[in-house]
C-alpha positions as CSV (number, residue, x, y, z in Angstrom):
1,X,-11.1,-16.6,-1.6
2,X,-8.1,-15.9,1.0
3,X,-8.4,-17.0,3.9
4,X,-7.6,-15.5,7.7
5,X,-4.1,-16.5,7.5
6,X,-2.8,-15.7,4.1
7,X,-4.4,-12.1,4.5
8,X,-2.2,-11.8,7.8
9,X,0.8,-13.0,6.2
10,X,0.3,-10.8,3.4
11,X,-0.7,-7.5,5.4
12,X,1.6,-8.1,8.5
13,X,4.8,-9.1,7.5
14,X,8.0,-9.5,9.8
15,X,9.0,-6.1,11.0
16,X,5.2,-4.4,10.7
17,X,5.0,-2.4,13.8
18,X,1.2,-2.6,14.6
19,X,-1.4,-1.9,17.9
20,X,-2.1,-5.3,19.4
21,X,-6.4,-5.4,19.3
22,X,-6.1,-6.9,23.2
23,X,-4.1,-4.8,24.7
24,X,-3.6,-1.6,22.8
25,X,0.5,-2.1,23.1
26,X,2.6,-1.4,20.7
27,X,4.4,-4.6,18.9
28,X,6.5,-5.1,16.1
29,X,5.9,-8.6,13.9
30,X,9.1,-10.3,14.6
31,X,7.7,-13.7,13.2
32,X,5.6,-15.1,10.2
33,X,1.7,-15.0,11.8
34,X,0.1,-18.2,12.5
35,X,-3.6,-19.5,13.7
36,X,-3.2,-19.5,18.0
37,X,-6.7,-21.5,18.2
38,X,-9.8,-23.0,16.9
39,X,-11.8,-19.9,16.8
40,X,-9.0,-18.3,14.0
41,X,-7.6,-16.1,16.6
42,X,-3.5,-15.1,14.8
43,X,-0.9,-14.5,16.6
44,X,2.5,-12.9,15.4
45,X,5.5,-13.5,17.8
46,X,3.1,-14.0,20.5
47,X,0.8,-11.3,20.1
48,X,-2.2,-10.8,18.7
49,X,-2.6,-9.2,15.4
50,X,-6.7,-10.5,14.9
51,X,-8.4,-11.3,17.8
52,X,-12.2,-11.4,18.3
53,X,-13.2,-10.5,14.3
54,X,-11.0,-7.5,14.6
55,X,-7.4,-6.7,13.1
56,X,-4.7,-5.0,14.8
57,X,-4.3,-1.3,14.0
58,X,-1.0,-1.2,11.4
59,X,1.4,1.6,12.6
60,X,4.1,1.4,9.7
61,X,4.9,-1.2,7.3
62,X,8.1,-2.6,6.8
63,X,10.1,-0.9,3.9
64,X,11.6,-3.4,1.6
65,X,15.6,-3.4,0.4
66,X,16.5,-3.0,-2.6
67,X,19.4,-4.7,-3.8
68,X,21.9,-3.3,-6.1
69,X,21.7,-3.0,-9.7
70,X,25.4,-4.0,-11.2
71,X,25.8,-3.4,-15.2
C-alpha cells in the first residue's frame, strides 16, 4: 500500500501550483515533498501540501517536456 509520502511525491511534483490546506495561499511546489513531523504532516518547499488529514487543493499540474524525436 503507498504510503503519505510517495502519494505526495507522486501527485505534487516540482512545479504543481496548488492551495496550501493552512493558509488558503497560493504556492507553487518548488521542491520534492517531504514528512515536516511525527504526526505525517508534508511539506513541499516549506509549505504545506497535507496538513491535519487533508490535501492541498491542486490548481494545475506541471506539463511535462518532451524531448525531440531525431531519425
Amino acid at each position: 500500500m503507498e504510503n503519505l509520502l510517495e502519494k505526495a511525491i507522486r501527485d505534487y511534483p516540482i512545479g504543481t501550483v496548488y492551495r496550501s490546506v493552512m493558509s488558503g495561499d497560493v504556492h507553487t511546489v518548488l521542491s520534492t515533498p517531504e514528512y515536516y513531523n511525527k504526526k505525517c504532516d508534508i511539506i513541499a518547499g516549506g509549505n504545506y501540501i497535507y496538513y491535519n488529514d487533508r490535501w492541498a487543493e491542486i490548481i494545475s499540474s506541471p506539463v511535462p517536456k518532451q524531448l525531440p524525436i531525431f531519425n
